[in-house]
C-alpha positions in Angstrom: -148.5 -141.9 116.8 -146.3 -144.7 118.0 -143.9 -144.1 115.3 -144.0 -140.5 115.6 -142.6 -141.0 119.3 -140.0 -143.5 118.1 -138.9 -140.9 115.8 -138.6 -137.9 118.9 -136.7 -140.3 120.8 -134.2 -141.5 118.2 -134.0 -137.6 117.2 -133.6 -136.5 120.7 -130.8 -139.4 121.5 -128.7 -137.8 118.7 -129.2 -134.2 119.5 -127.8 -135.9 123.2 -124.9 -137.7 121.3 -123.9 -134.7 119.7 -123.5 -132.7 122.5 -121.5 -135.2 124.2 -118.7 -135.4 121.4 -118.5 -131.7 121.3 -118.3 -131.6 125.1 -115.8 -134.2 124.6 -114.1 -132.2 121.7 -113.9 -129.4 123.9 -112.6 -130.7 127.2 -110.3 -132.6 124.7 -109.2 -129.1 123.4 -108.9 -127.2 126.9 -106.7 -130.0 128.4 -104.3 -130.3 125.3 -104.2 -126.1 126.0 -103.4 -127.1 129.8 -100.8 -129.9 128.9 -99.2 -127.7 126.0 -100.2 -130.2 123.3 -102.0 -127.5 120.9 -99.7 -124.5 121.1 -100.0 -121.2 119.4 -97.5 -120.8 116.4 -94.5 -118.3 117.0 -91.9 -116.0 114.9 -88.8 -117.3 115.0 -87.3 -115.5 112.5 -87.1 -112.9 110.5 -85.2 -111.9 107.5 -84.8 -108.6 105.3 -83.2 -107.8 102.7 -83.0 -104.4 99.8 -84.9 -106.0 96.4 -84.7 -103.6 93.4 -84.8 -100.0 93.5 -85.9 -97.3 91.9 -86.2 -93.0 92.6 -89.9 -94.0 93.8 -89.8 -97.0 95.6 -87.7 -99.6 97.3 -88.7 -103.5 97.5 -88.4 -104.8 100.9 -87.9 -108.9 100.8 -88.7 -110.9 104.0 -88.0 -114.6 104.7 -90.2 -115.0 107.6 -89.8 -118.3 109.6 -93.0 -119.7 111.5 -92.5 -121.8 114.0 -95.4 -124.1 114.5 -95.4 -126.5 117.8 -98.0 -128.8 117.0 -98.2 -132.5 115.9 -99.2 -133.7 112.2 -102.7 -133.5 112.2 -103.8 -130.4 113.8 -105.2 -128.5 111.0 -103.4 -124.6 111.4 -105.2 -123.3 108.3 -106.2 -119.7 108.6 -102.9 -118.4 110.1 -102.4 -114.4 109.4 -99.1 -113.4 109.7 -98.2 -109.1 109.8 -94.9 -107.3 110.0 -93.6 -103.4 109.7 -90.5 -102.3 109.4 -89.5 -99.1 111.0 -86.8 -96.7 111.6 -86.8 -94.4 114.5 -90.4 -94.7 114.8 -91.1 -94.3 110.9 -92.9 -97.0 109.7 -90.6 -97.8 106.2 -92.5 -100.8 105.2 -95.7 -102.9 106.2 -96.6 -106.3 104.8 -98.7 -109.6 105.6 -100.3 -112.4 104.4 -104.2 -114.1 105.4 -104.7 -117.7 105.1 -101.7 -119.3 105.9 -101.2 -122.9 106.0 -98.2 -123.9 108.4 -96.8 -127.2 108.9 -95.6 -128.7 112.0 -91.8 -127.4 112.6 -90.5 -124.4 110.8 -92.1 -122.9 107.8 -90.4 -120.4 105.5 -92.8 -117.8 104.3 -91.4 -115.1 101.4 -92.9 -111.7 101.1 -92.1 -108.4 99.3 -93.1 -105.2 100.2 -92.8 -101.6 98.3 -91.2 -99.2 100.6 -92.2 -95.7 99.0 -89.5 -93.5 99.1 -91.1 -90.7 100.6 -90.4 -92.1 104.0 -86.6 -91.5 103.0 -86.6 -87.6 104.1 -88.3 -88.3 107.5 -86.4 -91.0 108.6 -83.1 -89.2 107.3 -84.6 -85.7 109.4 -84.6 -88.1 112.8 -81.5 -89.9 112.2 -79.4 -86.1 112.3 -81.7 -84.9 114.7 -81.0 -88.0 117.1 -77.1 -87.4 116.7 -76.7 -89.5 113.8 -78.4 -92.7 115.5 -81.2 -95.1 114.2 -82.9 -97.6 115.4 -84.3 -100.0 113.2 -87.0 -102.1 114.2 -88.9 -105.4 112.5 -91.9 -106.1 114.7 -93.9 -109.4 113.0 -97.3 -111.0 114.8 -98.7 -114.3 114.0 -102.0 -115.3 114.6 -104.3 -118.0 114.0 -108.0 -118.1 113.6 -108.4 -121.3 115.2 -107.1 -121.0 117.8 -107.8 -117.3 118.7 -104.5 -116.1 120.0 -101.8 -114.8 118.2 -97.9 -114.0 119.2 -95.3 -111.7 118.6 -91.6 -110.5 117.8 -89.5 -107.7 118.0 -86.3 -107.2 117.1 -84.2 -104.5 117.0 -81.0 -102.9 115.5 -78.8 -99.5 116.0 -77.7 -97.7 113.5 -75.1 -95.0 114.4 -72.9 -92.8 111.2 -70.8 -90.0 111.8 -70.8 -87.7 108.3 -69.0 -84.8 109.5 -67.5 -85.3 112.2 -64.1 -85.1 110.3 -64.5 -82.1 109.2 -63.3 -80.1 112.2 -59.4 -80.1 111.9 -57.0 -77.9 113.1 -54.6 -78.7 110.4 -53.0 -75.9 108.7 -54.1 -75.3 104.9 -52.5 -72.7 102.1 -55.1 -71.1 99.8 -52.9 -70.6 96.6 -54.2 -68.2 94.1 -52.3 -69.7 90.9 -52.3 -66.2 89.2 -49.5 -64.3 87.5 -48.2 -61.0 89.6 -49.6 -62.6 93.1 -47.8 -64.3 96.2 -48.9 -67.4 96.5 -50.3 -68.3 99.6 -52.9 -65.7 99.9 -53.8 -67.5 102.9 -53.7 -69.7 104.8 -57.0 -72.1 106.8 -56.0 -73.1 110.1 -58.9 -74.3 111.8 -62.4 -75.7 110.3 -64.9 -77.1 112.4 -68.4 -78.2 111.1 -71.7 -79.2 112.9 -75.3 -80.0 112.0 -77.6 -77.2 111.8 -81.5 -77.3 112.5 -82.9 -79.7 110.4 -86.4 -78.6 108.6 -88.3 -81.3 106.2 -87.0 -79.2 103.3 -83.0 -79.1 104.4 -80.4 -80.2 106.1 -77.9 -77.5 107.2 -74.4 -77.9 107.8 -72.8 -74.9 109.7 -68.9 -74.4 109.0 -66.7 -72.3 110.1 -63.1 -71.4 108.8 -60.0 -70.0 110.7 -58.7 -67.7 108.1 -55.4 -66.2 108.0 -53.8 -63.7 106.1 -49.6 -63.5 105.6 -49.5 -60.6 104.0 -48.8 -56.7 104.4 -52.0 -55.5 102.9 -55.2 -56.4 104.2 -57.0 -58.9 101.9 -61.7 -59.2 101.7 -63.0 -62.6 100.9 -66.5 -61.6 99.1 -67.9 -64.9 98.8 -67.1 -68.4 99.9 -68.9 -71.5 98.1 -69.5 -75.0 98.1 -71.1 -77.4 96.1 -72.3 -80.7 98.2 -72.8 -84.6 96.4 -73.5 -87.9 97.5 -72.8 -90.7 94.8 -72.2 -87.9 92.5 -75.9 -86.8 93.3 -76.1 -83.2 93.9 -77.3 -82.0 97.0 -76.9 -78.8 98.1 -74.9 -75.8 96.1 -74.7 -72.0 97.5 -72.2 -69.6 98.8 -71.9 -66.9 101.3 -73.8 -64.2 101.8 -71.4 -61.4 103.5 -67.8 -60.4 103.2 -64.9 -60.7 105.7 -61.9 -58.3 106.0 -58.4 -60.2 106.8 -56.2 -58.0 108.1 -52.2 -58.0 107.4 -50.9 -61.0 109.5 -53.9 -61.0 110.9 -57.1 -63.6 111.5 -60.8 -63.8 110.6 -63.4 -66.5 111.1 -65.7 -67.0 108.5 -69.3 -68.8 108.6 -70.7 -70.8 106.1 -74.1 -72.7 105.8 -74.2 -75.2 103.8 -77.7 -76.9 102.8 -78.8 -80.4 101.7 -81.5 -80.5 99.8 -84.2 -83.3 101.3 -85.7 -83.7 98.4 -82.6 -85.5 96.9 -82.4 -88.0 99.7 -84.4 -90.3 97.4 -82.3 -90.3 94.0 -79.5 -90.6 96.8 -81.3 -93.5 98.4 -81.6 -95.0 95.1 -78.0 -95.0 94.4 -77.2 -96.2 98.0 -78.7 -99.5 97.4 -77.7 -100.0 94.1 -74.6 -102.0 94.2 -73.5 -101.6 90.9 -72.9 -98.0 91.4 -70.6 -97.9 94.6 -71.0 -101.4 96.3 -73.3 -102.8 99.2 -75.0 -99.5 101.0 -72.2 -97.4 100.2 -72.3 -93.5 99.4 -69.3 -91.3 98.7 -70.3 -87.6 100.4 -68.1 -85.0 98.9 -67.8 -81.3 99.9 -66.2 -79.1 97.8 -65.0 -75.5 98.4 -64.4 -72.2 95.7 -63.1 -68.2 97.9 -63.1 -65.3 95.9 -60.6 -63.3 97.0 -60.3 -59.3 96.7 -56.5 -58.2 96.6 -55.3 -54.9 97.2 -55.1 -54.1 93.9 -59.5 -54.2 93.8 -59.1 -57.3 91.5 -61.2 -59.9 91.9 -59.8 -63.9 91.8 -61.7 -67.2 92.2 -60.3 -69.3 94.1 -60.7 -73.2 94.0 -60.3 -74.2 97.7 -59.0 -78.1 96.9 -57.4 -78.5 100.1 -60.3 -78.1 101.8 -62.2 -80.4 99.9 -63.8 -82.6 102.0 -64.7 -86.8 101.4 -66.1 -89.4 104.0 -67.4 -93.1 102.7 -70.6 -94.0 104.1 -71.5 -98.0 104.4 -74.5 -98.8 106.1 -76.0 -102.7 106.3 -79.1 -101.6 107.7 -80.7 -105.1 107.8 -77.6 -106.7 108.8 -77.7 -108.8 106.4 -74.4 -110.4 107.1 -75.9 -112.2 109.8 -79.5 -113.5 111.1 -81.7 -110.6 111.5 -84.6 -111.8 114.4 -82.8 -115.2 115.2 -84.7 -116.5 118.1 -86.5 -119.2 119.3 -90.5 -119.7 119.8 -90.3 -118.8 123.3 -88.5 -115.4 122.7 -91.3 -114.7 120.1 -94.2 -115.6 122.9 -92.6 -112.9 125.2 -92.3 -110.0 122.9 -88.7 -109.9 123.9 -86.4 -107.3 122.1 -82.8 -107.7 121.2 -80.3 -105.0 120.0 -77.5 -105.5 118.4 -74.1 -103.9 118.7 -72.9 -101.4 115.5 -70.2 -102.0 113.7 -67.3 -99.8 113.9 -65.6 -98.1 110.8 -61.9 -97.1 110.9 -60.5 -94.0 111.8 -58.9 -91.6 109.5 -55.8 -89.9 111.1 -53.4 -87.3 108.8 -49.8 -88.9 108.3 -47.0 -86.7 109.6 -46.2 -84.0 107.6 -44.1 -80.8 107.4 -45.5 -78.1 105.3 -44.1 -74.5 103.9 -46.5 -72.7 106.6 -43.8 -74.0 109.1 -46.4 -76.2 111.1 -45.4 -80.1 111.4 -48.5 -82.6 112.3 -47.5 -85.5 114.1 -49.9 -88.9 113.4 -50.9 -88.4 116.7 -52.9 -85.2 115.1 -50.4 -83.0 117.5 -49.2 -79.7 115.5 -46.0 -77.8 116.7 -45.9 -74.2 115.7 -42.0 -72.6 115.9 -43.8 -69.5 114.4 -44.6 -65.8 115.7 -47.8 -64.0 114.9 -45.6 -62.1 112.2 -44.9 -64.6 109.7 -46.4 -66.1 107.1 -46.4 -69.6 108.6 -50.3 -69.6 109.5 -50.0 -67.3 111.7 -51.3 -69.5 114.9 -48.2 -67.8 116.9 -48.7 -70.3 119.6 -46.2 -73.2 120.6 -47.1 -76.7 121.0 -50.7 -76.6 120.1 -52.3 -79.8 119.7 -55.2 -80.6 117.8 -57.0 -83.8 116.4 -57.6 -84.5 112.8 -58.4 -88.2 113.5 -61.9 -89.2 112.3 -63.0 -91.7 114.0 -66.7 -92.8 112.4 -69.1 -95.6 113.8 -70.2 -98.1 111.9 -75.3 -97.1 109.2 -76.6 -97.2 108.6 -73.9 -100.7 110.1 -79.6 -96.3 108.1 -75.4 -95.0 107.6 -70.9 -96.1 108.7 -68.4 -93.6 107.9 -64.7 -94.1 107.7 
């Protein structure tokens, strides 16, 4: 019996030991919390870039930097780390790693995530519907298991592009039939002016409409006006008009056109965008072509290629920015949540040289036109002196989602 109290006592001394060092242990833990000694690991940077690419999916590669404020020998095992990558609010790509072990200082931690391609036509539906602007957002959250708390980082980028905007132009164009027995111009274009329809999930409408002018003494119909729409030499959109327009002897007519992307190109588009071997970093060539078919007096029938109104804008978008630090920041910024925004790029603007065509109209750089014609003539037809107009495109730099110039 004696030894069987020895034993409770020595048992029970232990049991009290053992509660002291993890009393200690934990005292030892809240005060380094108080005194900032054991701190909770932060973003402090992160990185993206466009991997390889494909019609179906896109690889997204991160270099995620972790900073860690702790001295060598606090263990940090068990550290999760989470990001998504979104553009106006659709989430493009989500990745993360469990179990990670970070070092004191800053840790560089890879990932790659497939970015399905589907997301393309959404994202591409908000950026026209929010004026051509994007905002493109990396939101990354460390946390560790240890310690139970866990920090976060957002950053932010706009993206702004401006694919139309040059379209509208008050410049005066000649519509040449190139056929035997007929007057060439048959007419003349004096105004377009283009602007973004209402975007569905299926399409993306552009509405267009042309000034049209006739020089001659016999009223002339255009049946049909058509246009045939690429990106990259990806078709996009094809179709032509549905009614037909009389334009009367030296006289004027405005004709409407709709002209339709197809969304479910935007991905074989997307692809071609971020392959560099194809038209460089991000870069897309949108092209706009333009056939009439013309009914003459006569009744016959002429299809007419409408070159000079074929229309061409570059698009460059860096929508990562990858010429600079995406997410540079410091632990503290990633503690707060803070957000930062970047300025876009600008592109260059694309102003019409001074010119002085047979239609009698002269356009100054300045995009000014001077018109020393009557409504009689076969000038244009515009009749009105010193009208100014501007043909100057001047595009903001996507997307830096897409940057026209």
């Amino acid at each position: 019996m004696a030894l069987d109290r020895i034993v409770s006592a020595l048992t029970a001394g232990k049991l009290r030991i053992a509660v002291f060092a993890l009393a200690v242990v934990a005292a030892a833990v809240g005060g380094a919390f108080a005194l900032g000694v054991v701190g909770v690991p932060s973003v402090a940077a992160v990185n993206n870039s466009f991997g390889d690419v494909t019609n179906e999916t896109t690889v997204v590669e991160t270099d995620l930097v972790v900073s860690n404020p702790n001295p060598i020998g606090v263990g940090l095992d068990g550290v999760s780390i989470n990001y998504t990558v979104s553009m106006n609010d659709v989430e493009m790509a989500r990745g993360g790693r469990e179990g990670v072990g970070v070092a004191s200082g800053n840790s560089s931690i890879a990932f790659e995530t497939a970015l399905d391609n589907d997301a393309i036509p959404p994202w591409w539906t908000s950026h026209v519907r929010n004026d051509e602007r994007t905002t493109v957002a990396i939101d990354a959250t460390v946390t560790s298991d240890l310690l139970g708390r866990s920090a976060n980082l957002t950053r932010t980028r706009q993206v702004e592009t401006d694919l139309i905007g040059a379209f509208s132009s008050e410049e005066t164009r000649p519509v040449n039939a190139d056929a035997p027995l007929v007057d060439d111009p048959v007419l003349y274009v004096n105004e377009t002016r283009g602007r973004w329809g209402t975007v569905s999930e299926e399409e993306t409408p552009i509405e267009m409409e042309f000034d049209v002018y006739n020089p001659n003494l016999e009223p002339y119909v255009v049946t049909e006006i058509g246009y045939d729409v690429t990106m990259n030499d990806v078709e996009m959109g094809s179709g032509s008009t549905e009614s037909e327009y009389v334009i009367p002897s030296y006289g004027s007519q405005t004709v409407e056109l709709s002209a339709a992307l197809r969304n479910e190109r935007l991905d074989e588009w997307w692809a071609t965008h971020l392959n560099e071997s194809v038209n460089g970093h991000q870069v897309s060539d949108l092209r706009i072509e333009f056939y009439a078919v013309v009914e003459l007096p006569s009744g016959e029938e002429l299809t007419v290629p409408l070159d000079a109104l074929t229309y061409e804008e570059t698009i460059e978008t860096d929508i990562f920015d990858e010429g600079l630090h995406q997410g540079e920041g410091t632990g503290d910024d990633a503690d707060d949540g803070s957000t930062d925004s970047d300025a876009s790029d600008e592109g260059g603007n694309a102003t019409d040289d001074g010119t002085t065509d047979d239609d009698g109209n002269t356009s100054d750089s300045d995009g000014s036109t001077s018109d020393s014609g009557d409504d009689n003539t076969s000038d244009g037809g515009s009749g009105d002196d010193n009208t100014t107009g501007d043909d100057s495109g001047d595009d903001d730099g996507l997307l830096p989602l897409i940057v026209g110039r």
